[in-house]
C-alpha positions in Angstrom: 128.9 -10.9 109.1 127.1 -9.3 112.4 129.9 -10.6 114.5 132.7 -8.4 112.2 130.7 -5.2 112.6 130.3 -6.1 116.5 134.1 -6.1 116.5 134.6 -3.4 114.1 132.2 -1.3 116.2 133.9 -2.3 119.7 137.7 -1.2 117.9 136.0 2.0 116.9 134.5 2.8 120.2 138.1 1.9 122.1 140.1 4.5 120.2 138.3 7.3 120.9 138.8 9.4 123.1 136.0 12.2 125.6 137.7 15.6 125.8 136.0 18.5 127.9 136.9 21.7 128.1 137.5 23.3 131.8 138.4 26.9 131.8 138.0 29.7 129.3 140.1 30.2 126.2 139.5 33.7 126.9 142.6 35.0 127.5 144.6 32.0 126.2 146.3 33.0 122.6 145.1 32.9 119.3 146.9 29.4 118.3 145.3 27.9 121.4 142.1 29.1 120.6 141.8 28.1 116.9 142.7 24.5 118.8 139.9 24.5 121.0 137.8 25.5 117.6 139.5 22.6 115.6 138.8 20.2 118.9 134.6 21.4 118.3 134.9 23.0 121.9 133.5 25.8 122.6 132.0 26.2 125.9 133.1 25.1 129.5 131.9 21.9 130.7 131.4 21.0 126.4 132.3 17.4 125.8 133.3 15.8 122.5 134.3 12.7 121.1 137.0 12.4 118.7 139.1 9.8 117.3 142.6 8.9 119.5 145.2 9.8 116.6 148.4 11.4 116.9 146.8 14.5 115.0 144.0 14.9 118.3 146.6 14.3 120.9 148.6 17.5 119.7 145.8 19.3 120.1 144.9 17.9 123.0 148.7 18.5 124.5 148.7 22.0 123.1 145.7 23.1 124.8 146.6 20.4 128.0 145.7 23.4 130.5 142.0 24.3 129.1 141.3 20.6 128.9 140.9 17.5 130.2 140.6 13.8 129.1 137.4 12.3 130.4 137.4 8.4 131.6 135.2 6.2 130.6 134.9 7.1 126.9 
């Protein structure tokens, strides 16, 4: 029983992915900007931790110049 939550807690952890924002949505446009939102980023430098879907990684390609993918998640 422990050793499937182990593994069911290692798969979970694996596809994930660390995303940190690295310039200002200031002057990006509104679309891009409701991304970072929908992403929980917020700030410069802010780091979050969502899921690796197909869903995140639109975001994360629509908004692929404000961002960056952090290694080691």
């Amino acid at each position: 029983m422990a050793e499937e939550k182990k593994k069911r807690e290692k798969a979970a952890k694996a596809a994930t992915l660390r995303i940190r924002q690295v310039k200002s949505g200031i002057c990006a446009p509104v679309d891009q900007k409701q991304t970072l939102f929908g992403l929980g980023l917020r700030r410069i430098r802010q780091e979050v931790v969502r899921p690796d879907t197909p869903a995140v990684r639109g975001q994360i390609h629509k908004v692929r110049h404000l961002v960056e993918i952090v290694e080691g998640a």
